[in-house]
C-alpha positions, 0 to 999 in steps of 0.5 A: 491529521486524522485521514480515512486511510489511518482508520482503514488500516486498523482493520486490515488482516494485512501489515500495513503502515502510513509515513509521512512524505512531507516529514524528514526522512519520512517517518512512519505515523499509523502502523496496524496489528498485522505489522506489529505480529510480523515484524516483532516491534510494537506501535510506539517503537515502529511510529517516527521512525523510517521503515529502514529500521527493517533493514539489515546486512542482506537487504537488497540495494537494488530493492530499497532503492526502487521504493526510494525512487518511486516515493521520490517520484510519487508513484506506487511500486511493488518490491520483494526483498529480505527485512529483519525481525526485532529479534534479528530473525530475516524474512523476505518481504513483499511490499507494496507502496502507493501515494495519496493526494489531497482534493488538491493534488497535494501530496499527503502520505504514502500507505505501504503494505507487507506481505512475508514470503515464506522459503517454501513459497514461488516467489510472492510477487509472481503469485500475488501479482497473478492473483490481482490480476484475475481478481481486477479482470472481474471489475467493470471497465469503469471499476477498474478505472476508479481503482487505477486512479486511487491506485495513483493516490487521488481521492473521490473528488478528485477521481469524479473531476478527473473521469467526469462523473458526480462523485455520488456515481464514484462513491457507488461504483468504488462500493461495488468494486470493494465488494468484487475485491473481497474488501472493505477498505481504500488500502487494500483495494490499493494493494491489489491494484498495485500487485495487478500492475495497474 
């Protein structure tokens, strides 16, 4: 499967992986360089296998089980919590996770990415989430509605359809909007929309 999210995430600064929803136990497909360097685990030992592999004896239940809960429910979610490092070393991780559609309204894959916390930082997820908010306050009211609806995994025909609009004027306010958010990828600008509540 060669979808355009699997490309994009190759040219993030930030850790990022696609699974595969429709596969036993969701196993990754595509992880980027950034996930490589924070983790520790290179492409080929990361690809087919559950993010669980980050897990260890003080990851938070309460944590893991709201990322299960939203991809059980196929909706995005932001969680932070203690991951561990091939060579055994914890890191608190904020994670963000969101679900993509196919033009048909079919589940196709979830796109997750990581950020470290680091111990001297207030926690990430108030600061990140303060962060997007500012940034998405930026876009038009039309901006930030395309940016919601790709936050919930729909594609620009499907976002054309849902807000009545020719997918020539989807295509170019999503231009404009990736500019305003200082990217220029679906992942990222999903990332944000997440972290802004959105």
């Amino acid at each position: 499967m060669r979808h355009p999210v699997l490309e994009s995430i190759r040219h993030s600064p930030i850790a990022t992986v696609v699974s595969d929803p429709l596969q036993a136990d969701n196993p990754l497909i595509a992880v980027n360089a950034a996930f490589c360097t924070m983790t520790g685990y290179t492409e080929e030992e990361s690809i087919g296998r559950n993010c669980r592999f980050l897990r260890g004896p003080d990851t938070e239940n309460s944590q893991t089980e709201k990322l299960r809960e939203s991809i059980h429910a196929r909706r995005p979610a932001l969680a932070e919590l203690i991951n561990y490092r091939k060579d055994g070393t914890p890191f608190r991780n904020a994670v963000m996770i969101a679900p993509l559609f196919s033009d048909e309204g079919v589940l196709e894959l979830f796109v997750g990415s990581q950020i470290e916390v680091l111990p001297e930082e207030e926690s990430i997820a108030v600061v990140r989430q303060q962060q997007a908010a500012e940034i998405v306050d930026r876009l038009s009211p039309r901006q930030r509605e395309i940016l919601q609806q790709m936050a919930q995994g729909f594609r620009t025909k499907q976002i054309a359809f849902r807000l009545s609009l020719s997918e020539k004027t989807v295509q170019m306010h999503r231009m404009l909007m990736f500019k305003k958010l200082s990217t220029s990828n679906a992942a990222d600008a999903v990332r944000i929309a997440v972290e802004a509540g959105l």
